[in-house]
C-alpha positions in Angstrom: 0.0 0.0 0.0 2.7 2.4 0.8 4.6 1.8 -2.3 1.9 2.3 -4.4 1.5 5.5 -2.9 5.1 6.2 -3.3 4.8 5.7 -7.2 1.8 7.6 -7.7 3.4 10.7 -6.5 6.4 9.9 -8.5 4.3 9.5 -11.6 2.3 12.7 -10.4 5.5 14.7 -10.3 7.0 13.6 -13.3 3.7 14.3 -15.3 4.0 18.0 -13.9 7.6 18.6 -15.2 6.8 17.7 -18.6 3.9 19.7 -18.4 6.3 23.2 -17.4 8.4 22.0 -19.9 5.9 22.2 -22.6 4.4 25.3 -21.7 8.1 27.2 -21.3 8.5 26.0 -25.0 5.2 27.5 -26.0 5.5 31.0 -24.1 3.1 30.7 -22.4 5.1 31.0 -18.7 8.5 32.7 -18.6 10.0 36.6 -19.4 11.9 35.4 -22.7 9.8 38.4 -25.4 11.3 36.3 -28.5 8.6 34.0 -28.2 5.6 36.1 -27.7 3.5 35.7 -30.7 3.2 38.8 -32.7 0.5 41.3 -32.8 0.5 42.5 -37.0 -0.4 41.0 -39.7 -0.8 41.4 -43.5 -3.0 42.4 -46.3 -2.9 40.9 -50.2 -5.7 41.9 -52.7 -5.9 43.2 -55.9 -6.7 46.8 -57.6 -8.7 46.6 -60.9 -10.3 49.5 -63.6 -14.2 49.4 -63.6 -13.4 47.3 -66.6 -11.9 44.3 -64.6 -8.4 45.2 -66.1 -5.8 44.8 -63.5 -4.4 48.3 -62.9 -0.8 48.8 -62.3 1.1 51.4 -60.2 -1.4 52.4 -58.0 -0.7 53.0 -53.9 -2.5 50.7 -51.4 -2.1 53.0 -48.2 -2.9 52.5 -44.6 -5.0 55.0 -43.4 -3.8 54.9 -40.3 -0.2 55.2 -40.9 0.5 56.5 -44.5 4.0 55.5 -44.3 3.1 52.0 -44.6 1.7 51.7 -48.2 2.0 49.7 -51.3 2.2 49.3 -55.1 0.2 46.9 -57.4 2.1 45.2 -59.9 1.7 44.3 -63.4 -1.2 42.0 -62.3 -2.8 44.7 -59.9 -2.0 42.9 -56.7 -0.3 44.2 -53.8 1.2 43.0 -50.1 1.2 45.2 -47.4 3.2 44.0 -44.1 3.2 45.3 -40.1 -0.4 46.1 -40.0 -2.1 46.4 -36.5 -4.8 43.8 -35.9 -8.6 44.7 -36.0 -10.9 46.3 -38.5 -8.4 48.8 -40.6 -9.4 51.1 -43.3 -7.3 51.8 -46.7 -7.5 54.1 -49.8 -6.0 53.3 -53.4 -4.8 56.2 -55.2 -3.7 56.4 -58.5 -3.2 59.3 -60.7 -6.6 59.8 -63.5 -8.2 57.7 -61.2 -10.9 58.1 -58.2 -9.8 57.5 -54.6 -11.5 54.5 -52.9 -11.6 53.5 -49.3 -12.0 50.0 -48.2 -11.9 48.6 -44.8 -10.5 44.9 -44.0 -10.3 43.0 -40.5 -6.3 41.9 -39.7 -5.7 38.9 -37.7 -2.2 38.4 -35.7 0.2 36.6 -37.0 -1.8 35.7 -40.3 -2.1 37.4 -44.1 -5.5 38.8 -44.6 -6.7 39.1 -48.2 -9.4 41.9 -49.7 -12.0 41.7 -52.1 -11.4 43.2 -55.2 -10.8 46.9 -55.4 -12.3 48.7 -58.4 -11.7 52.2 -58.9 -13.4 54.7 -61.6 -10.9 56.9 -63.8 -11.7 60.6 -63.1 -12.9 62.9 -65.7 -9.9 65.6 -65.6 -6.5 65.2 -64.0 -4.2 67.4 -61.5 -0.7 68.1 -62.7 1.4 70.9 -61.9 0.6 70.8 -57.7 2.9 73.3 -56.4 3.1 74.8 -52.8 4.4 78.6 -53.0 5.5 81.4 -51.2 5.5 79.1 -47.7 5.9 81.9 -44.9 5.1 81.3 -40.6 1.8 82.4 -41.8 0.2 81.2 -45.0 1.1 79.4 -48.3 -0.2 79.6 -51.8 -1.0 76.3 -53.6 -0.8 76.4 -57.9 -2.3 73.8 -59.6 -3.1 72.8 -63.8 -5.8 70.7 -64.4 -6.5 68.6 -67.8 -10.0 70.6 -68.2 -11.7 73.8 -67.1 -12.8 73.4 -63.2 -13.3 75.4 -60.2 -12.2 74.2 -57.0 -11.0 74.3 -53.6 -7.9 73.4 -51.4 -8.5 71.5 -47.7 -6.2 71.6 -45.5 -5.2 71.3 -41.6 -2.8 69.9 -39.2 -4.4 66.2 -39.8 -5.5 64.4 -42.6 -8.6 64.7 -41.6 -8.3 68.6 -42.7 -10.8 71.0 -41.3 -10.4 74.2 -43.3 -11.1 74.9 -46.5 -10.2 77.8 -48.9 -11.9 78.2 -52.6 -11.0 79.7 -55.7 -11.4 83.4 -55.3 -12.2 84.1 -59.1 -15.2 81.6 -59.2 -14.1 80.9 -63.2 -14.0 78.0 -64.5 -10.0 77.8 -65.6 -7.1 75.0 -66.5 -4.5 77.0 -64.1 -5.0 77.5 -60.1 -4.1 79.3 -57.5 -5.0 79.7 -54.0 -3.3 81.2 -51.0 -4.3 79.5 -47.5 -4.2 82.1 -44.3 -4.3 82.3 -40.8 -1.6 79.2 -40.5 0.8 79.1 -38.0 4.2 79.1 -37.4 6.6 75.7 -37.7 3.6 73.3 -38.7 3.2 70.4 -40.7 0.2 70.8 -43.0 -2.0 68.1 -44.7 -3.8 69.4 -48.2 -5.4 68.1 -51.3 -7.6 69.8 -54.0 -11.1 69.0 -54.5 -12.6 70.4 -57.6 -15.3 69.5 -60.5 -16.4 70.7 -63.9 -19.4 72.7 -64.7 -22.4 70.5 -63.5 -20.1 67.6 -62.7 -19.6 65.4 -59.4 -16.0 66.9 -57.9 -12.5 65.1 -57.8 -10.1 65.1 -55.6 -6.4 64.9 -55.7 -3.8 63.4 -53.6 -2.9 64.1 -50.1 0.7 66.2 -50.1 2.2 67.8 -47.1 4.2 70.9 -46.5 5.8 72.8 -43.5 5.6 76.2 -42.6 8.8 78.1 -41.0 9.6 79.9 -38.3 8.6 83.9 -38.0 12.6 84.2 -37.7 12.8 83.2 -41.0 9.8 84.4 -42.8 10.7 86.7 -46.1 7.6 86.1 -47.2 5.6 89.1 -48.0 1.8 89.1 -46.9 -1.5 89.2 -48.6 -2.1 92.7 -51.1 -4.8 94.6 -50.3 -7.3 94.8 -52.4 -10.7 96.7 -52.9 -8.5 100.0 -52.5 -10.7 103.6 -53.3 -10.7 107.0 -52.2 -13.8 109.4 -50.7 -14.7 112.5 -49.9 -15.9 113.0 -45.8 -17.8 116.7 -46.7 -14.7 118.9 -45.9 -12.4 120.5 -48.4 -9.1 120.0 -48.8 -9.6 116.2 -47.8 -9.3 112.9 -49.4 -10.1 109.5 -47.6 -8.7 106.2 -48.6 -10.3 102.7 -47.5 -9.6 98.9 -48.5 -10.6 95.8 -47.3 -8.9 94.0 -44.8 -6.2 91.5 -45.0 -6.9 88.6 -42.9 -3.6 87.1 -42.7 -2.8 85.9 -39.0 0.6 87.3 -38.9 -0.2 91.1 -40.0 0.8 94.3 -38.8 -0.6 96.9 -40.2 -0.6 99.1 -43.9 1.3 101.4 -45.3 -0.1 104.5 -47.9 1.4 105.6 -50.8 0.1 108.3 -53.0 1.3 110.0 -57.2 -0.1 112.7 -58.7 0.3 110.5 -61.6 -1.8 107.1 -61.9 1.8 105.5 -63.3 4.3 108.0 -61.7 6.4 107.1 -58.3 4.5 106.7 -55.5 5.8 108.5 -51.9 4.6 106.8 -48.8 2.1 108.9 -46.6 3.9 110.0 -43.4 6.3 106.8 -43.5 4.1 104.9 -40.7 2.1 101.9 -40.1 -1.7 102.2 -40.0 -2.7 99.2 -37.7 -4.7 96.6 -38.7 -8.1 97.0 -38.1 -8.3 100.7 -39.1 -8.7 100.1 -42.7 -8.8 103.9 -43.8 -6.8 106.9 -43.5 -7.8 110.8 -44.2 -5.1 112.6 -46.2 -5.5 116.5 -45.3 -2.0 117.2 -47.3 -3.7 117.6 -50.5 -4.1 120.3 -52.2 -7.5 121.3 -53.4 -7.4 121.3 -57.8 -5.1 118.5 -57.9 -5.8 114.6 -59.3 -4.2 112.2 -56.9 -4.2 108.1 -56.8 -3.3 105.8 -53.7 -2.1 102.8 -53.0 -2.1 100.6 -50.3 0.6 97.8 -48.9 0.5 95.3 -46.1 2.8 94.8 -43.7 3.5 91.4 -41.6 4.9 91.1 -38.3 8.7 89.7 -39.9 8.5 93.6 -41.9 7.6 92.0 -44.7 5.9 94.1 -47.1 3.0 93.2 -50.1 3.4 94.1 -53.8 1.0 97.4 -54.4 -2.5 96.6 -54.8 -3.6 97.7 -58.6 -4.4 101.3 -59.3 -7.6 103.4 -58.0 -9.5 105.4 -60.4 -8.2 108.6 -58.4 -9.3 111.9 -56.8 -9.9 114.9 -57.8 -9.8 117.3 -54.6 -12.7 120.0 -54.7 -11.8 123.4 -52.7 -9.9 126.8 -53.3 -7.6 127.2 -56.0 -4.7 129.4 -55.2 -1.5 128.6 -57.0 -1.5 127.5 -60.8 -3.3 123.6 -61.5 -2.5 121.5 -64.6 -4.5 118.5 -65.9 -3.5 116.6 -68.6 -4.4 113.8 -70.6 -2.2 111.6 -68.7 -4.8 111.8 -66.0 -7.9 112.2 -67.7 -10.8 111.6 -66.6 -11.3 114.4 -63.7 -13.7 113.3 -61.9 -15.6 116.6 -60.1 -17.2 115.2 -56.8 -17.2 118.8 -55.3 -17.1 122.8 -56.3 -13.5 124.0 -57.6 -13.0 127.3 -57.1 -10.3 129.1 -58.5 -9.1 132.3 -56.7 -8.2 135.5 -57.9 -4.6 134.0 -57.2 -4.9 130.6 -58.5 -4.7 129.5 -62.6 -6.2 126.2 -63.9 -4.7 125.2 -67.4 -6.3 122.1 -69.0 -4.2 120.1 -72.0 -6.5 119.3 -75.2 -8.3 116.0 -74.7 -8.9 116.3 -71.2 -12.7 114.9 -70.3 -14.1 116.7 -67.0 -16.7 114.4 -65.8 -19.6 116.0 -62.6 -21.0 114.3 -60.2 -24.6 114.8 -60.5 -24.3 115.8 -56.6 -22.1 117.9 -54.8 -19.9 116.2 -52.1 -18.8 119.1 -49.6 -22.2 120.8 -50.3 -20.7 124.5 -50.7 -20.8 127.4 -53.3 -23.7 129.3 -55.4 -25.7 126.0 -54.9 -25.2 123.6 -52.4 -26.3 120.5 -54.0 -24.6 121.0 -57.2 -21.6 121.1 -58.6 -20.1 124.1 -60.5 -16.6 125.6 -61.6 -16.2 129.1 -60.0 -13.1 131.1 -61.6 -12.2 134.4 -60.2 -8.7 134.0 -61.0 -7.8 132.3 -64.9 -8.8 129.0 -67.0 -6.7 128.5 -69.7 -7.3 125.6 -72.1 -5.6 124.6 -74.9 -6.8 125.3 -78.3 -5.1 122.0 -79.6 -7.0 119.5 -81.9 -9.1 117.6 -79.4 -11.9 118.9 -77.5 -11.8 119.9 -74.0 -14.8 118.2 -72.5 -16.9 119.4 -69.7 -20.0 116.5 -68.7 -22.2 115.0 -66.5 -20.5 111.4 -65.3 -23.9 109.8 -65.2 -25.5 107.9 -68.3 -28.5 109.5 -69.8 -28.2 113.4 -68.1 -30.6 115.8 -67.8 -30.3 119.5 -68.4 -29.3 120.3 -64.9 -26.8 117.7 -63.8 -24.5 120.1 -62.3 -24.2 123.9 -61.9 -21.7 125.0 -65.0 -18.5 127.0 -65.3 -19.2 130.7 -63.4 -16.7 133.4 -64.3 -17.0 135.6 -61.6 -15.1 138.9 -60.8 -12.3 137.9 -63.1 -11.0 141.4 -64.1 -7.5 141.8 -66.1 -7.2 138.3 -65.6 -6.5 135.8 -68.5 -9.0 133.6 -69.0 -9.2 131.4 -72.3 -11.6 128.9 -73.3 -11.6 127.7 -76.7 -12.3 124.4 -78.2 -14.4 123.1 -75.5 -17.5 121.6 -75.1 -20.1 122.2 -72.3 -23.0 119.9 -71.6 -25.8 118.9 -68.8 -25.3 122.0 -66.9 -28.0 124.6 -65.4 -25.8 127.4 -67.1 -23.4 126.0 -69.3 -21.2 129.2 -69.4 -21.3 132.0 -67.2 -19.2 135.3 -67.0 -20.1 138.2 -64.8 -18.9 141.2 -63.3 -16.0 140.4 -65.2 -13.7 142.3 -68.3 -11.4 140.1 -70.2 -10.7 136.9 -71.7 -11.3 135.0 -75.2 -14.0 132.7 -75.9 -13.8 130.6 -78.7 -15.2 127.5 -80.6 -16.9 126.7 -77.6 -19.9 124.0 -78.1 -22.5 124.1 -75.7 -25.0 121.7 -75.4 -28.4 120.0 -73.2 -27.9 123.0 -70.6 -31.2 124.9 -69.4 -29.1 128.1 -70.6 -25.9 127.9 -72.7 -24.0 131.0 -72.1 -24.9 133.8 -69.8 -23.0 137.2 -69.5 -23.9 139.3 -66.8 -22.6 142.7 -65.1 -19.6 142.5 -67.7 -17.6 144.9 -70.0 -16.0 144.0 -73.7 -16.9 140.6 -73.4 -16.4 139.3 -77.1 -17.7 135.5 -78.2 -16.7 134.1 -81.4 -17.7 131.2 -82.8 -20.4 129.7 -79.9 -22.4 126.4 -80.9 -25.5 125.9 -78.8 -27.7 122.5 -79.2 -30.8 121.4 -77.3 -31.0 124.1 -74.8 -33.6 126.4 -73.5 -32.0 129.1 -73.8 -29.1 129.8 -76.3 -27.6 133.0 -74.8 -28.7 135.8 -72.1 -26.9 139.0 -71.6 -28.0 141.0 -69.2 -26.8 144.3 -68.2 -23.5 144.2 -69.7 -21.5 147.3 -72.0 -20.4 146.9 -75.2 -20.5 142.9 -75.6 -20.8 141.4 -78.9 -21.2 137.8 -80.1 -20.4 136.9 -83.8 -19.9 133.7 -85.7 -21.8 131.9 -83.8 -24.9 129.0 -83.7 -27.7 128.6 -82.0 -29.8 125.4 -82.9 -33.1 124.0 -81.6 -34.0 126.8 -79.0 -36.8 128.1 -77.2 -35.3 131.6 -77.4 -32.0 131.3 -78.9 -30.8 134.8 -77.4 -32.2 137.3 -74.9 -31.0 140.4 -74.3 -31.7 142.6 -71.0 -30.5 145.9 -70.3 -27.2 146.2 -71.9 -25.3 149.5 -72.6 -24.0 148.5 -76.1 -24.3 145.6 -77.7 -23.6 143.7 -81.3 -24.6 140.5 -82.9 -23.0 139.7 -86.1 -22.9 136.5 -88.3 -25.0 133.7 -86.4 -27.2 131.7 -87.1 -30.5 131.2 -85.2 -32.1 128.0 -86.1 -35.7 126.6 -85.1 -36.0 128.5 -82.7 -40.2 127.9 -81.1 -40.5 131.4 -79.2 -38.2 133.7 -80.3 -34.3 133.9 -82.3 -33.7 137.4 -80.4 -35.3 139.1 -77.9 -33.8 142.5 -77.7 -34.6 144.8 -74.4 -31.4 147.1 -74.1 -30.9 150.5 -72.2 -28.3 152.5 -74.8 -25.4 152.4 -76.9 -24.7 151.1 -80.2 -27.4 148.2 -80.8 -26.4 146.4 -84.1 -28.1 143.2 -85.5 -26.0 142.6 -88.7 -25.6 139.8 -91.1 -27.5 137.2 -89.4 -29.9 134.1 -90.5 -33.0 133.2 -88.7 -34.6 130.4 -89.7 -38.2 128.9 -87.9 -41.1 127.4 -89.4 -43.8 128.4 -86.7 -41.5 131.4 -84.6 -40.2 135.3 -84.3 -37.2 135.9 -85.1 -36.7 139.1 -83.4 -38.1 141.0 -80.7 -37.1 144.6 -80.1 -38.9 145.9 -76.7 -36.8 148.9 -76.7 -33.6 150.2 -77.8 -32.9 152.4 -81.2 -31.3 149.5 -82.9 -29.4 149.2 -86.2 -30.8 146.0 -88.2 -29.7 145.2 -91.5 -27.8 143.0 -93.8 -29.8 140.1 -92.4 -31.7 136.9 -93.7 -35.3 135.9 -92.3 -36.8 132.7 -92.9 -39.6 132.9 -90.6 -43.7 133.3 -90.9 -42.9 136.6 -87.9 -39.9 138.5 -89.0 -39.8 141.4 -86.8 -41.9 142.6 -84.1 -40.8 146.4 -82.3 -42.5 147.2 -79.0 -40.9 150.6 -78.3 -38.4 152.8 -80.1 -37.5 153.6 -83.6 -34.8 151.1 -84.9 -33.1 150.9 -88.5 -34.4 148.5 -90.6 -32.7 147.5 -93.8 -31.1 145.6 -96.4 -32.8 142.6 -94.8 -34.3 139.6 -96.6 -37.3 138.4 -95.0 -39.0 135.5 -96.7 -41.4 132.8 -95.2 -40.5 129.8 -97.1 -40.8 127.3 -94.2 -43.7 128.3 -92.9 -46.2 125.5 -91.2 -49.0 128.4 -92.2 -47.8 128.4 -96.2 -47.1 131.8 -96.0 -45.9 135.0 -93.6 -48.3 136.3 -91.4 -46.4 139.2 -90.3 -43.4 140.7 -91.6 -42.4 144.0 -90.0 -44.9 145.1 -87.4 -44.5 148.4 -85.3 -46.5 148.5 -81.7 -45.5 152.3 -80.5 -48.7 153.9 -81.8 -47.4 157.3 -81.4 -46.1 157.3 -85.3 -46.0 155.6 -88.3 -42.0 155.0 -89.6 -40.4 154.0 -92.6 -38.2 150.9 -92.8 -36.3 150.0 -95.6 -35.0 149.4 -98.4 -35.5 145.8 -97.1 -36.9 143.0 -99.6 -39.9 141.5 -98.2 -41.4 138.0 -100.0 -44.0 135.5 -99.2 -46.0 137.7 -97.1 -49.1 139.7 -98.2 -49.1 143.6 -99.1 -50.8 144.0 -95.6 -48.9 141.8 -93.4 -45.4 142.9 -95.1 -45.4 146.1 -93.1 -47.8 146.3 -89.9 -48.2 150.2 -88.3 -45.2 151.0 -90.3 -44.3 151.8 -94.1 -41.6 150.5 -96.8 -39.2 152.9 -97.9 -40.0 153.6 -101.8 -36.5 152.1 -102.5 -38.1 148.6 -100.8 -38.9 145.5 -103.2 -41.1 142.1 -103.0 -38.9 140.3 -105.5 -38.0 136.8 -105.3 -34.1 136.2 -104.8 -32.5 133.9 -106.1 -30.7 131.3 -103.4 -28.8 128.6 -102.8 -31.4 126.5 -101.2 -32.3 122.9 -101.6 -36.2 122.1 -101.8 -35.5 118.5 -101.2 -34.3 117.6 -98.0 -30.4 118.5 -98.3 -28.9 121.2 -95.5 -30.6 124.4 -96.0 -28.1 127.2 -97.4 -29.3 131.0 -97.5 -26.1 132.2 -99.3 -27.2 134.3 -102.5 -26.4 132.9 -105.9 -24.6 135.6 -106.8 -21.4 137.2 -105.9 -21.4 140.1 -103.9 -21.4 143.0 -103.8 -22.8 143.3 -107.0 -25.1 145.7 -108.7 -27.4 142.3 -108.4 -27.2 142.2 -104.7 -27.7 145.6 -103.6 -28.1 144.5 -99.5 -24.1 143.4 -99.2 -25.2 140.6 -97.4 -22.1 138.1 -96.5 -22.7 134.8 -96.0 -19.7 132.3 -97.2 -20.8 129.2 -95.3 -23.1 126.8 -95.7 -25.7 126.6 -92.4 -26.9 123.0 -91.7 -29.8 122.7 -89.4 -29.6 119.4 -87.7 
């Protein structure tokens, strides 16, 4: 009994040792790490086209690590090694191809193998993918693509992104650019594109890194401003300049920098920063007359400093003139946002070709009137009389006759003042001199004002050559001595010139041309009065007025059914034409009629046609010298420019008025 007892626990104890033996050798007891059994395992599988064709060269990447990746062979397989056990996920890439994610469970120790990947080609490709300008703040990413797209850049610390920055243009182009803010300093940065064509799903490229680099370091200049224009804050003598803001995490501030010149040298503003967040400055060193254009910069915290932002349209600055002004063609337009008044001490000289455009309000609300704007010159305004037009003009499409104020010559005496080759439009008073004495006015074109030219309160003012179209009134002179106007045009009137109170006074060689109320209205208080070799031509209209005033009147040409009409006084009246050949009643209905009932005078020799024996002369008589023969002109019945030159050379014993008349008057 005992020695069975003996050999059982011999048999027990030898059963045990093999046992520890067995389990040592297995790992399962013991500290020896060469025998645990490993925790990885692999993944085989296979990358195909939608068409089943095995595609080579694609990358079979671990999503979790992307270091650990693969390539499919000529057969489209691939072996990835050292891949954590569990459920992993993976994404082939392959460039013209879709990115696809698939997820596979790993087993220790053991080779796991996929289902078939099939990926779809894309329907553009990247190329080109280029990270830029790399500073402690931002980067700009260029890319090409194979067809016209729109797109965006992610990007972020991670791969799984976070921000996102799109295409500022919003067109639809083959080349890309994109500049990604607000990063920071001695990062690693994860990025890809995602963009689609018009109406088609997006595609997206591969993931690429980049690094940014320390603020130490950056030379990298910051984001331009942009949206850069200029103001006017309702005081003279100021301009104010605004942009938009620059959003770039490492910024400073701005710097301005200012021409008289839109592609001269620009001088920086006071040679300071403006601090981010005050996106606008006030220049009060201007001075008032002058055109000036601004630029704007952006400074980072490195210094760094941004490329100029692209040119403003400019400013001009409204106020007091007082030392001599030039614009040129160079920096044409001027744009008027405000009065510009020229002192007795200030000079304005304009090249030929410059275009003066007004706002249709006034910006600093001052001068004659407040809400518009007008050009006050008590000093001088010289213009060139060169081959193009100097252009004064409403800046507003489709103007009306009162847009802004007009040009005011006020108290300019021995001053010089020359306008010539000009042309004046959408004012309230085109042209206006008063209490004023000198200056030459010249091939001036005036045209949809209420009133082209006024002249007021003035002495030997002399205009030669005036054109007037589409205004109320063509000229009014009011209480002026000795001011004549010759040469000149006045087309499509209401009253093409009106005359009040002047000492002195002579109109010679214009033409007044359907006119509706009257081509003259003469009211004048002494001196030489002298109508002389004019035309007047009006189908329904007056052509002349005389309320009082013992005017000369001859040498001229009437085409109108009421020649002339005199209230008061005893003018001269002769070697006139007067004819009613336009006449919407078929014939004259008055020719020369006399109101002052206190006599009966005797005009003439003038040649009166078209009009009845008692309708030529009305409370007055013909001289005996007088005729009612038909004269021969140069005028075309059928719808060609109407031309009232005689046919005949002159002076001849044919023409016995000495009428001159060497051009040909067009009414259009």
């Amino acid at each position: 009994m005992n020695l069975s007892i003996t050999r059982l626990k011999e048999l027990i104890t030898s059963q045990l040792l093999i046992l520890i033996v067995v389990l040592v050798s297995l790992g399962v007891i013991g500290c020896n790490n060469t025998n645990v059994m490993p925790r990885e395992g692999s993944l085989q599988g296979k990358v195909l086209t939608i068409s089943g064709i095995p595609l080579e060269g694609a990358t079979v990447r671990w999503s979790a690590d992307s270091s650990i990746f693969a390539y499919t062979d000529e057969n489209g397989e691939y072996f990835i090694n050292n891949i954590s056990f569990g459920t992993q996920s993976f994404v082939v890439e392959r460039e013209g191809y879709k990115n696809r994610s698939f997820s596979v469970s790993i087993y220790s120790g053991m080779t796991s193998s996929s289902d078939d990947v099939f990926i779809e080609s894309k329907s553009f490709d990247y190329s080109d993918i280029v990270v830029d300008s790399v500073s402690s703040s931002h980067a700009v990413i260029s890319w090409k693509t194979t067809d016209y797209t729109y797109g965006m850049v992610e990007y972020g610390e991670t791969q799984s992104f976070g921000s996102a920055v799109k295409e500022s243009d919003q067109l639809y182009s083959t080349t890309h650019s994109v500049k990604l803010p607000n990063l920071s300093p001695e990062k690693l940065y994860y990025f890809r594109i995602v963009s689609s064509r018009q109406n088609q799903p997006a595609e997206t490229s591969v993931t690429k890194t980049f690094s940014t680099i320390s603020v130490l370091e950056d030379n990298s200049p910051p984001t331009t401003p942009n949206g850069v224009d200029t103001a006017l804050n309702g005081e003279p003598g100021k301009a104010v300049v605004f942009w938009s803001p620059v959003f770039d995490s490492d910024l400073k501030g701005y710097k301005i920098y200012r021409s008289e010149y839109k592609n001269g040298s620009y001088q920086s503003l006071e040679n300071r920063i403006i601090p981010k967040g005050q996106e606008r400055y006030t220049d009060s060193t201007v001075i008032p007359g002058k055109k000036y254009y601004y630029r704007v910069t952006s400074i980072d915290q490195a210094g760094n400093e941004s490329g100029f932002n692209s040119n403003s349209e400019g400013i001009v600055i409204p106020g007091r003139v007082i030392s001599e002004i030039r614009w040129t063609v160079a920096n044409s337009p001027y744009i008027l946002k405000g009065d510009i008044t020229v002192t007795e001490f200030g000079i304005l000289r304009i090249d030929d070709g410059v275009k003066v455009l007004i706002d249709t309000t006034d910006a600093v609300n001052t001068g004659i009137n407040p809400d518009k704007i007008e050009i006050t010159v008590s000093g001088s305004i010289i213009t060139s009389s060169g081959p193009a037009k100097v252009i004064f003009a409403s800046n507003t499409p489709n103007p009306n006759k009162s847009s802004w104020q007009g040009i005011i010559i006020d108290n300019s005496r021995t001053k010089e003042n020359i306008l010539e080759n000009i042309t004046i439009s959408d004012a309230t008073e085109g042209l206006k001199i008063k209490n004023s004495d000198s200056g030459v006015y010249s091939g001036i074109e005036i045209q949809n004002c209420n009133k082209a030219f006024v002249c007021q309160s003035s002495t030997n003012i002399s205009v030669n050559n005036l054109r007037t179209k589409r205004c109320s009134v063509g000229a009014e002179l009011l209480n002026n001595t000795d001011i004549s106007i010759s040469e000149s045009t006045f087309m499509h009137p209401e009253i093409a010139l009106n005359s009040e109170a002047n000492n002195g006074i002579s109109i010679s060689g214009c033409n007044f041309l359907e006119y509706t109320q009257h081509g003259i209205s003469s009211n004048e208080s002494g001196g030489i009065i002298s109508f002389n070799n004019n035309l007047f031509v009006s189908p329904t209209a007056t052509a002349m007025l005389i309320k009082s005033g013992n005017a000369v009147i001859e040498n001229n040409t009437y085409d109108s059914p009421y020649a002339i009409q005199i209230v008061k006084d005893l003018p001269l009246i002769r070697k006139n034409l007067i004819m009613a050949k336009r006449s919407v009643f078929g014939s004259g209905k008055i020719g020369i009629e006399y109101q002052y009932s206190y006599t009966t005078p005797e005009f003439g020799p003038n040649n009166i046609q078209d009009f009845s024996s008692e309708n030529a002369y009305v409370g007055c008589t013909p001289s005996i010298d007088s005729t009612q023969a038909a004269v021969l002109l140069m005028k075309d019945y059928n719808g060609e420019p109407y031309d009232y030159r005689l046919r005949q050379d002159f002076p001849t014993s044919n023409d016995v008025w000495g009428i001159q008349r060497d051009q040909i008057i067009s009414i259009d």
